[in-house]
C-alpha positions as CSV (number, residue, x, y, z in Angstrom):
1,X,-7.2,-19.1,-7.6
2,X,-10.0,-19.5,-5.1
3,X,-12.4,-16.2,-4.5
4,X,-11.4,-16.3,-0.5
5,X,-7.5,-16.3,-1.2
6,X,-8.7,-13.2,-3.9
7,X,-10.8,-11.2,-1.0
8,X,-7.4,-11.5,1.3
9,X,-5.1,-10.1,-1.4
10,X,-7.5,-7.3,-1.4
11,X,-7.7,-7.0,2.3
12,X,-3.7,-6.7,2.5
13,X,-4.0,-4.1,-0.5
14,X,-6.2,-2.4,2.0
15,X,-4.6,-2.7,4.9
16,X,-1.3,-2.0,3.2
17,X,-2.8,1.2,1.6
18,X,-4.2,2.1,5.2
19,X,-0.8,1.9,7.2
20,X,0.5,4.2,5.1
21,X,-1.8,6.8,5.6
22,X,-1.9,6.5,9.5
23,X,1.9,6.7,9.2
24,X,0.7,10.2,8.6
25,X,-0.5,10.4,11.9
26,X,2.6,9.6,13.6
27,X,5.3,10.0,11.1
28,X,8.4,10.0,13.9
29,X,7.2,6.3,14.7
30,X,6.7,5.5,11.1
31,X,10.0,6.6,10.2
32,X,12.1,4.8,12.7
33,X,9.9,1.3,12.1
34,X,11.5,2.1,8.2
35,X,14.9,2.7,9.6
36,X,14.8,-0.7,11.0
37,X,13.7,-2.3,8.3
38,X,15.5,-0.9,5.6
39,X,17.8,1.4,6.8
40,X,18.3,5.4,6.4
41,X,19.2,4.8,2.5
42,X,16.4,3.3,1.5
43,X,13.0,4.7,3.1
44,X,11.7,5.5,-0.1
45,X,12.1,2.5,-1.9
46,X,10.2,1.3,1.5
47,X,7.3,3.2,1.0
48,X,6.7,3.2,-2.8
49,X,7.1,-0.6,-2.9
50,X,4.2,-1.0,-0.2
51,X,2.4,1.3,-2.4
52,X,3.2,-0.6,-5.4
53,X,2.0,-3.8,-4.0
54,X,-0.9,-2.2,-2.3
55,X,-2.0,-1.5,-6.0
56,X,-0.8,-4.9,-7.5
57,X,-2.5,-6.7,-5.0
58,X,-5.8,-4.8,-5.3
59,X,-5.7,-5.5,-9.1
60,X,-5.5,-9.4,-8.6
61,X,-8.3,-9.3,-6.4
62,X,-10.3,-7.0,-8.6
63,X,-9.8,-9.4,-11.6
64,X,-10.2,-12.8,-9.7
65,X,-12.5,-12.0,-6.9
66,X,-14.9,-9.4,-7.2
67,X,-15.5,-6.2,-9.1
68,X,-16.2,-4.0,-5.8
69,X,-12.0,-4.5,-5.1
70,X,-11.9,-1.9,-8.2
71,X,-12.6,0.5,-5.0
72,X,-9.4,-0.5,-3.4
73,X,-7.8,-0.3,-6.2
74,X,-8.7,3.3,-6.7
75,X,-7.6,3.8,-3.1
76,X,-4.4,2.0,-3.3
77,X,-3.7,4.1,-6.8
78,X,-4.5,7.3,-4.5
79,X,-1.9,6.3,-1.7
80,X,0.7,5.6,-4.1
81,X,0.1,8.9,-6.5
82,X,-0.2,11.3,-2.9
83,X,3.2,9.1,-1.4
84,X,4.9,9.6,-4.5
85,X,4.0,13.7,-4.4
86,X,5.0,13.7,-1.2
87,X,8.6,11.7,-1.8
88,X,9.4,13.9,-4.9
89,X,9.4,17.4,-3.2
């Protein structure tokens, strides 16, 4: 796998990781853009998967691109730990 297609799985691991936390900001609007996409059932399984491929795609760039994605990693672990809080109560 080339190290450019690495840095842009880590980018969308960012990015992915990001969304999530400025769906804080504005959670009305981030809860109807869920509704549409996955319906009222299934907002969860939304948000943790985003979170789980936030992290999964953080790792592969990590391991195949550079060391310094280990940072997004952490962050995208974060995200998904906090989300997952946050779900369960």
């Amino acid at each position: 796998m080339a190290r450019a297609f690495s840095h842009l799985l880590g980018t969308i691991a960012v990015l992915l990781s990001s969304l999530l936390w400025i769906s804080l900001l504005s959670p009305i609007r981030a809860d109807r853009l869920v509704d549409d996409l996955a319906g009222t059932h299934n907002e969860n399984a939304v948000v943790l998967g985003t979170g789980l491929l936030a992290v999964v795609l953080g790792l592969v760039a990590a391991v195949r691109g550079a060391r310094w994605w280990l940072a997004g990693v952490a962050f995208s672990v974060a995200t998904l730990g906090y989300f997952t809080y946050a779900l369960s109560r």
